[in-house]
N, C-alpha and C positions, 0 to 999 in steps of 0.2 A: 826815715820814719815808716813803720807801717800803714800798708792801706787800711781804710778803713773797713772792708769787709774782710781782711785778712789775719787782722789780730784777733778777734776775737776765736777764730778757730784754730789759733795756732795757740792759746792758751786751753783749747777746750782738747786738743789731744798729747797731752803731756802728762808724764809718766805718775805715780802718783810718790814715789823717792822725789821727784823733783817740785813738789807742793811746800815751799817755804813759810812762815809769815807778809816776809818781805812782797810776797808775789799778789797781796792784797792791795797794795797800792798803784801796783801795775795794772789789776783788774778796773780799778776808779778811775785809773787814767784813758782803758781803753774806755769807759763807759762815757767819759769828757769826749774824748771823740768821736760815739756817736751821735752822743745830743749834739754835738757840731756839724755834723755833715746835715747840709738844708734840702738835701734830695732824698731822705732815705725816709719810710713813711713811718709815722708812728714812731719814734725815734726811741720818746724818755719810755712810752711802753719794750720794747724790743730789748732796751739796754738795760730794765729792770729784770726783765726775765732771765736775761744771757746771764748777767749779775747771779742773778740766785742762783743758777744751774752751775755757778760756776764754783760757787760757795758750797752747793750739797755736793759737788764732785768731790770737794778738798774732803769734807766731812767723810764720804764715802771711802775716800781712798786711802783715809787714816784709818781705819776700821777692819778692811782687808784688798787685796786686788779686785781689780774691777771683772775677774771672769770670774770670782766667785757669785756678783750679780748675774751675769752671762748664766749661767750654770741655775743658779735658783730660779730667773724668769725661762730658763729654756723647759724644765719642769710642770710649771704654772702652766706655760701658756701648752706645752702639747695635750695636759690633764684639760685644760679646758676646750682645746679643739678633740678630745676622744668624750666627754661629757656631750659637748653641741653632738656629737655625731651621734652618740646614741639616742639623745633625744629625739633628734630628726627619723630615725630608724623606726624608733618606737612607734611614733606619728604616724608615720607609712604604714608597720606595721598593722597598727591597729585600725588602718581606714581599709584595710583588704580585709579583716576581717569582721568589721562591721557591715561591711558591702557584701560578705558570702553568709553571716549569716542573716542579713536582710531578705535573703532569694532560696531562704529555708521553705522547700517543699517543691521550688522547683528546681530538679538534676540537673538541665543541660544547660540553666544560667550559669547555676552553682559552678560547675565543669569552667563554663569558658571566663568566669571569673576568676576561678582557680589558676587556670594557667597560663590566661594571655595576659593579666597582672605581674606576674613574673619574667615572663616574656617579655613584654614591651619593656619595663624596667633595666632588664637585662638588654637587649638590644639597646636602648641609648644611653646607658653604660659605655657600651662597647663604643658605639658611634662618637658616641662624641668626646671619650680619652684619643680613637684614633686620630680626627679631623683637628684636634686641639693640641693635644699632644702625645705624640706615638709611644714613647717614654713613657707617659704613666701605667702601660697596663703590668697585669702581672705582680706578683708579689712583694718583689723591690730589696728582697732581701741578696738575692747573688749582686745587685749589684752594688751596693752597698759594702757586700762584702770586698768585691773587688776595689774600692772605693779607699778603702780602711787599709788594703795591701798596698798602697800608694800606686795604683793608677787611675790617672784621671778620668774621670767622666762627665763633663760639664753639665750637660744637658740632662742629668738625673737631679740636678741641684737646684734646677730653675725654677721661679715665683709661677710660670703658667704650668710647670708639672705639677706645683703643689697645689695648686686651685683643682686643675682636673683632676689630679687623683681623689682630689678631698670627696668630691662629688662625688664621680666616678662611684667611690667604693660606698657612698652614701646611697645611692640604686644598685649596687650590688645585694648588699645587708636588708636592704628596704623589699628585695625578692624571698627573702624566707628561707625555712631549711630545705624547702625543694631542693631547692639547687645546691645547698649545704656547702658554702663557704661563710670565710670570715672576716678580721680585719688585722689580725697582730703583724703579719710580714709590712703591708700597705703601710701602718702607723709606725713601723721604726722607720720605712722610708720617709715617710712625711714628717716626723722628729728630724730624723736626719737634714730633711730640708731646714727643717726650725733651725738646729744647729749652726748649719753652713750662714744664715743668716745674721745669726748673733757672733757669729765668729767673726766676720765682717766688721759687725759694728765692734766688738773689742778690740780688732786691729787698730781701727781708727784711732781710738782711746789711748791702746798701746801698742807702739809702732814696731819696736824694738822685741814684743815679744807674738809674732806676727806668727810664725813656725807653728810656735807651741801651743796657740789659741785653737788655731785650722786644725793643729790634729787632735789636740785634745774634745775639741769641742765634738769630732763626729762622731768619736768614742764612747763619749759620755750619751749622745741623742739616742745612740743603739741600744742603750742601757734603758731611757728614760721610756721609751718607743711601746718596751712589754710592762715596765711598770705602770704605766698610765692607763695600758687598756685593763690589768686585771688589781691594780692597787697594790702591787705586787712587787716590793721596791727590792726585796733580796735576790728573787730569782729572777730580776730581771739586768741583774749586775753580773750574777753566773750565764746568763743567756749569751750577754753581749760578751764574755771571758770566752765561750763554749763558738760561739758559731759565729761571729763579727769577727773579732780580732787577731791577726797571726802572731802580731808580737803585743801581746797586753804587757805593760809595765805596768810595777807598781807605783808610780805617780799617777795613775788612771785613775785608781781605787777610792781614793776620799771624794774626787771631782763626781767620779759615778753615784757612790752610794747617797752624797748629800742631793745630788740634780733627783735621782728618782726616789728618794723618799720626799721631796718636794713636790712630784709630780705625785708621788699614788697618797702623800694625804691630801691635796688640791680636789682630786679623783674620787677619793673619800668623804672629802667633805660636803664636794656638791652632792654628792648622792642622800646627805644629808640635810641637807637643805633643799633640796628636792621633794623631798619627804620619801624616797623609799627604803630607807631604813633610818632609826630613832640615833643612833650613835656609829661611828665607823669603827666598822669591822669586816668581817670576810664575804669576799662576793656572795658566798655557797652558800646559806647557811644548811648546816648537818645537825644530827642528833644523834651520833654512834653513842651506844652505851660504854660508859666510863668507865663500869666498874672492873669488868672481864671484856676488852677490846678487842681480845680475839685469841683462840688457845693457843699453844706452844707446837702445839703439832702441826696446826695452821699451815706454820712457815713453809713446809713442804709444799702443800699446797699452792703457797705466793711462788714458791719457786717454780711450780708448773706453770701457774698462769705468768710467769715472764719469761719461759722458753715457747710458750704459746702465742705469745704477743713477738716474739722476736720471729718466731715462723711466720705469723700472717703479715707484719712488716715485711718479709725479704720478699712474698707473693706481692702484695701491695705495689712495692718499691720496684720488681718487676716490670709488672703493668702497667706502671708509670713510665717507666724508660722506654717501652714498647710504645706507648701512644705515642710520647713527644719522636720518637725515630718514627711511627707510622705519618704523622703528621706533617713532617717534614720532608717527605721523599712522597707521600701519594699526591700526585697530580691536582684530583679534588680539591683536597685538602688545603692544599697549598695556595690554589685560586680561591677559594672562600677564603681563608684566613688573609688574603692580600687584598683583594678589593671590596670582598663583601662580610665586613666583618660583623655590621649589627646585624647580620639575616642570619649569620651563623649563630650566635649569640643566641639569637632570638628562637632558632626550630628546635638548641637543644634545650634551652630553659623549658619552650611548651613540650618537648619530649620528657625531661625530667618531671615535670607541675603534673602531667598525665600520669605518669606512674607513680607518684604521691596522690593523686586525686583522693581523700578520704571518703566516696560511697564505692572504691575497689580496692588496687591493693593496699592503697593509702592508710587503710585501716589495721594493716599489719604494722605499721609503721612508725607511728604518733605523729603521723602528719601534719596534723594541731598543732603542735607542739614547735615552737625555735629553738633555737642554738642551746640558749641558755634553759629555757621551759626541759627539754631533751636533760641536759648535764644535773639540774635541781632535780629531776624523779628519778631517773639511774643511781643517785647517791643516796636515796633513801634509805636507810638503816632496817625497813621493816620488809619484812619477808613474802613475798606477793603467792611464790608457789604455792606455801599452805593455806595462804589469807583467802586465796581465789576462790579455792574447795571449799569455804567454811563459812556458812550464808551469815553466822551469829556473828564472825567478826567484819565491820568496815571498815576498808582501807583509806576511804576519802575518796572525793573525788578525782583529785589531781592525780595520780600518779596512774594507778590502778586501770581506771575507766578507756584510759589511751593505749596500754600497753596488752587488756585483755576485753577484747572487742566481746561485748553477749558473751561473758564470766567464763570464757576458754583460756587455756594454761596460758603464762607466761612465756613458756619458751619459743611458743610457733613466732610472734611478733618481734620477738626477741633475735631468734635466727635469720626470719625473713627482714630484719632488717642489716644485720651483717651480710647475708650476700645478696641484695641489693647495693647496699651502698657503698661497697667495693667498689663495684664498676661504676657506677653511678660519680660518685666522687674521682676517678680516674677521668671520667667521662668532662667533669666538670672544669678540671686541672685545665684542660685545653681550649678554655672560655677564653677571649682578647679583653677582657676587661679588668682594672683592680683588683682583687682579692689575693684574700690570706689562704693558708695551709695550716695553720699550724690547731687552730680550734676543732674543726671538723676531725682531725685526725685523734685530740684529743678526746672527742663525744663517741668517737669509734672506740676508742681503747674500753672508755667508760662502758659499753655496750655489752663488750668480749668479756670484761672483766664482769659484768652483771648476771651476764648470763654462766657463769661459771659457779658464781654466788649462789645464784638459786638453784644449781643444780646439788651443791653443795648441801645446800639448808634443806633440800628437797632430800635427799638419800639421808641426813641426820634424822630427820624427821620418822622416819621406816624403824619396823620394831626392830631391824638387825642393828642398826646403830643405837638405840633408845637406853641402851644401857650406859652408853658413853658419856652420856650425857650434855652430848652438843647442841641444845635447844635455843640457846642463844647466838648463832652463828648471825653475822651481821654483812649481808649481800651486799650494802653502801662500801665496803673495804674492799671489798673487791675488785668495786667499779671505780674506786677511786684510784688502786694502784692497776687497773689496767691501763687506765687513763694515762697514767705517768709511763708507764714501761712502752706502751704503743706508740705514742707519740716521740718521746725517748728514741724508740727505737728507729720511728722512721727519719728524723732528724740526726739522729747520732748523737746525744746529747745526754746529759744527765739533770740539766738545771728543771726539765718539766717531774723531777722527785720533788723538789722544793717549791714549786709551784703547785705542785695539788696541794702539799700543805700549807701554803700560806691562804690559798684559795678559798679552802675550809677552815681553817685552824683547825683541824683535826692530826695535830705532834703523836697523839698515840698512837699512830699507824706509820711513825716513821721507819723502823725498822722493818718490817714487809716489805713497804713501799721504794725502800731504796733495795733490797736483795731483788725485789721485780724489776724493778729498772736494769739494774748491773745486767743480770741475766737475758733480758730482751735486747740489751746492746750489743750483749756479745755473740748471739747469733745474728743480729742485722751486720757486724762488725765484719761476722766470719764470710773469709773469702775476697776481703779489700773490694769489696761492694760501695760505690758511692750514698751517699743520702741522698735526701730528696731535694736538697737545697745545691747541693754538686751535680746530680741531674739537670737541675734548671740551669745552672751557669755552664754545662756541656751544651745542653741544647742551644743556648745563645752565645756561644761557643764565644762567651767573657773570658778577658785571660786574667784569669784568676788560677794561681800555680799551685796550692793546694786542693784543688778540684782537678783540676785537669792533672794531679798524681792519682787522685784515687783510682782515676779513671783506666789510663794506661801510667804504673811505676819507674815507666825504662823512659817517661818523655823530661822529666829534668833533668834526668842524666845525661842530656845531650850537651855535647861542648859546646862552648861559645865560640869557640871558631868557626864551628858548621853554619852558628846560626846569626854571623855577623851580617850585615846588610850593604849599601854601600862604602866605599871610603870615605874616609872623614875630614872634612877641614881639619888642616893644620900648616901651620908658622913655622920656620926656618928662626934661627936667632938673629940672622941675619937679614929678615925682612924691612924692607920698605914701607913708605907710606900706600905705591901702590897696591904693593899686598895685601898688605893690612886691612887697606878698602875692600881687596877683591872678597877676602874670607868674613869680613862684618857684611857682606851683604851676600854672600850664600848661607852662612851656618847663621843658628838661631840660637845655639848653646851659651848657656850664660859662662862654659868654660872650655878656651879653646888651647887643644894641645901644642906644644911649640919643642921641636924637636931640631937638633943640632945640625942638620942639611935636610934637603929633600934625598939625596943619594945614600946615607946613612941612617936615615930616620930614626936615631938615636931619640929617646925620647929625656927632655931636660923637666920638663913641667907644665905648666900651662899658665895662661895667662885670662884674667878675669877682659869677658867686654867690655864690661865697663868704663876700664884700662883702656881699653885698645879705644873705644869712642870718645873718649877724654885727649886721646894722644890724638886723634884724627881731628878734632874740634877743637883745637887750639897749637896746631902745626903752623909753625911760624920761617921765618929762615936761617932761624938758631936751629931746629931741628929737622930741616928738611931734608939734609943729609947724613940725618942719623940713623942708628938700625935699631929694630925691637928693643932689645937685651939692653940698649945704652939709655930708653927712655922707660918702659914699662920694668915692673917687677915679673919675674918669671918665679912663680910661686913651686914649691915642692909637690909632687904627686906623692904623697904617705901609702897608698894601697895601689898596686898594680895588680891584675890581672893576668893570668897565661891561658892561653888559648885551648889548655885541657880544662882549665874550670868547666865545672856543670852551668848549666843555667843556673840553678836551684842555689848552687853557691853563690853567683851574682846575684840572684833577686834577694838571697838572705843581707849580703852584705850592703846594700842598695837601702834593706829595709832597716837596718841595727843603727848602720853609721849615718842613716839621714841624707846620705850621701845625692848627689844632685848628678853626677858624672864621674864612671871610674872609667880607666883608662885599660885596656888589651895591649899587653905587650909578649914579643917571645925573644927573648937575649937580649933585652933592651931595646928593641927596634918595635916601634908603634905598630898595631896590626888594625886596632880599630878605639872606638871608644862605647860605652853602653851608658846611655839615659834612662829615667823614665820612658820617656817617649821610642826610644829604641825597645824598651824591654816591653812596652806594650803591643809592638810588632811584633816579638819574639814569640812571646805567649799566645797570640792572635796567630801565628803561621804555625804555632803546635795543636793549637785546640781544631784547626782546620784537618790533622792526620786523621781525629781521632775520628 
């Protein structure tokens, strides 16, 4: 008979094919046995409730699998942790600026309101992801990526990285655009955590489909990660296609699309209920004119401005790679970022907050202005160039008042904020705390492409064009597909085309938009240039093996033979009990090779431990004088290895066939074996050359 606290959960994780009729009477019988047990508190309450959970599982499990639940609350609940975060953002937000402009008329509060707000923010950000958990800082996207190619990384999955990051990135966001980061990299990490979580609990549920749960479920979190932050359920399915996954199946596809349009209308809804918008719809709202969205000739144009975006990407991407290499070899640098990380934090946010100050250069800037405040007036469809010059027309307050300080043209604020926040945002990259990448570089594109617009609208405007009749040139299209090609570009990517437009619903601009993206790619592209996300997994030199090609080409061409490691346990067929023991308690492999002598090293196949621990734990003196081969299955090896394999060919094959342990061999005879855990040495003593 079962114990009494053991049946009930051995009905509660069975498969949902195995939910009978019959198994109703078993459920009333365990429930007799808890009202019987006189030690167990609350009895007929506990065995009412297990009762019903046991009832809506059956209901549930007729209906469809149980990670389709997995999958819809993994949606839910990340839309509702990117909701709490903006909230709490907002809150902060708006209590620094109630506080600066309380100490309107006097400067040098104003100042140190200005920047040691962000600063101290920023400093215990830093401090305390470091003291809490070193893991959380940083983007989270390489490692995730590395994560997805099947190598493990425990301590990126854990319940205290997802508290601290949560925070973390909640005083990151809570410092403003001074310092001009975001949150989308940080939130697929912390989905991701969501994921790993529920995947867990699905195991439980279904034991048998344990594999499929685990990988499916990280797949899909990467996916939910960008829809939740921007409501954004299609391109945030291309996101996780584009830069998460090396081998996307099509089984991925229905899992992903249904978890993130669970999550960005959850995202949607509360926004609604919220009150800041009446009905869900696109984060942005826009106003391009519908009728003539943009002329034919245009498109040349779009194609300049995404060879434009692709040039200032490869400068960008650059000086990216230059900081993280200066950072990492200057002495300074190195001792700040090791022990003193919230001071570091802390001198460049008040060096940043300083040169935003809005009574200096701040006022070139829209230093006013957030993340989002920044991306809503750059897409404005109305024309600021002419508007500026012309007292009878107003522009409104919002847009205008920030971008042309005392009714000066547009374009000085406009430039002085592209090459400030180049560097500025490079500068930022190498903050020790949470944040994103991938916003700030989109508000840059928005910028480049803005300022292209109005120069655009500005020369149509002249009597040499005036006959053309280009009066309606609309400067928001601009800034919208620079946004995509910039960003595009520095990621390597194509799914931020379909993100600006899901962003706005602005589909009229999809053809520009996608010819600017192409174009900006394929000069970031040119020359096997890393992206900015391959840069980050170089510099934490993660072996992650599609990063470390782009890097150097000729490093997975390296044989597996160069790069095997020690020798490896292995079994004679002819082993004993002795042996047996010796190799169960050196090797840790769930499959151990077993070759036809030690002087021939003939390889036959291998044998599971499980095997081998079953024959060691019930050796008796019927088998005490038996060998391997007579009590264990010596199973087939189907894929060998030869010692010219690439790496590259192993980690593919490693990744296709699911594979746990292939075998190295050269004319039959055993050379080595390659794991995960081998292969994550390999990749870790290659990213160290580079």
């Amino acid at each position: 008979m079962k114990s009494l606290d053991e049946a009930p959960e051995t009905e509660i994780i069975r498969e949902n094919n195995n939910w009978e009729p019959e198994n109703q009477s078993e459920t009333s019988h365990n429930k007799s046995l808890l009202l019987a047990d006189p030690w167990k508190p609350c009895r007929r309450s506990s065995a009412t409730v297990k009762g019903w959970l046991l009832k809506l599982r059956c209901c549930l499990g007729t209906v469809c699998g149980m990670e389709w639940y997995s999958y819809a609350a993994l949606g839910i609940l990340t839309a509702i942790l990117s909701f709490l975060m903006d909230l709490s953002v907002t809150k902060l937000l708006r209590a620094h600026q109630w506080l600066y402009m309380k100490l309107e008329g006097n400067t040098p509060l104003q100042f140190f309101c200005w920047t040691l707000y962000p600063a101290c923010l920023c400093a215990v950000a830093s401090s305390f992801s470091h003291n809490i958990c070193p893991f959380s800082t940083g983007s989270g996207i390489p490692e995730v990526r590395t994560m997805l190619a099947g190598i493990e990384l425990p301590h990126y999955l854990s319940l205290t990285n997802m508290f601290t990051k949560f925070l973390g990135l909640i005083c990151t966001l809570a410092a403003g655009s001074t310092v001009f980061l975001g949150k989308v990299g940080p939130f697929v990490h912390l989905s991701t955590m969501v994921g790993a979580y529920l995947s867990k609990l699905c195991t439980l549920m279904q034991a048998n489909k344990k594999e499929k749960a685990a990988g499916e479920m990280l797949v899909v979190a990467a996916a939910v990660g960008v829809a939740s932050c921007f409501g954004a359920p299609i391109s945030g399915v291309l996101f996780s296609v584009e830069v998460m996954c090396s081998h996307f199946t099509l089984r991925h596809y229905c899992p992903c699309f249904f978890s993130a349009a669970c999550g960005a209308l959850t995202f949607r809804m509360f926004s609604v209920w919220s009150g800041d918008s009446e009905t869900p719809q696109a984060l942005f709202k826009t106003n391009f004119p519908a009728a003539v969205p943009f002329y034919p000739l245009e498109i040349l144009l779009f194609a300049f401005l995404g060879l434009l975006c692709g040039a200032v990407s490869c400068c960008y991407l650059f000086w990216h790679r230059w900081i993280l290499r200066f950072t990492k070899t200057n002495p300074t640098f190195i001792k700040m970022l090791t022990t003193e990380k919230g001071l570091y934090s802390g001198m460049v946010a008040f060096l940043l907050a300083s040169l935003t100050f809005p009574h200096s250069a701040g006022q070139y800037m829209a230093s006013k202005h957030t993340m989002k405040q920044l991306l809503t007036s750059l897409l404005d469809s109305r024309q600021w160039s002419s508007q500026s010059h012309n007292t009878s027309v107003h522009l409104g307050p919002e847009p205008l008042l920030e971008w042309s300080p005392s009714g000066s043209s547009v374009f000085l604020p406009l430039a002085v904020f592209l090459l400030m926040k180049m560097w500025m945002l490079v500068l930022a990259c190498t903050l020790p705390l949470p944040a994103g990448y991938f916003m700030p570089v989109f508000v840059y594109g928005a910028a480049l492409g803005r300022l292209l617009g109005e120069g655009v609208a500005y020369v149509s405007s002249t009597e040499m064009t005036s006959g053309q009749q280009w009066a309606s040139i609309n400067p928001g299209g601009y800034a919208l597909a620079g946004a995509a090609a910039f960003s595009g570009a520095v990621t390597h990517t194509l799914s931020p085309a379909l993100l600006a437009l899901e962003l706005t619903g602005q589909f009229s601009h999809t053809l520009p938009i996608l010819v600017t993206t192409l174009l900006a790619n394929a000069v970031a592209r040119s020359g096997h240039r890393p992206s900015f996300y391959d840069a980050l997994t170089i510099s934490k030199k993660l072996p992650h093996l599609p990063s470390l090609k782009r890097a150097c080409p000729w490093l997975p061409s390296t044989p597996v033979g160069q790069a095997l490691g020690a020798k490896s346990v292995r079994l004679q067929k002819a082993a004993g009990p002795a042996e047996v023991q010796h190799a169960v308690n050196t090797s840790t492999d769930a499959q151990i090779p077993v070759v036809d002598s030690h002087e021939s090293q003939i390889i036959l196949g291998f044998v599971l431990r499980s095997e081998l621990l079953m024959f060691l734990r019930h050796r008796n003196t019927e088998t005490q004088g038996k060998h391997l081969d007579e009590v264990c299955c010596i199973h087939t090896a189907y894929v060998l290895l030869s010692p010219q394999n690439t790496v590259q060919e192993a980690h593919s094959i490693l990744s296709l066939l699911g594979a746990q342990t292939l075998f190295v061999a050269d004319k039959g005879r055993l050379v080595g074996l390659i794991t995960w855990t081998e292969m994550k040495r390999i990749l870790e003593d290659l990213a160290k050359e580079i």
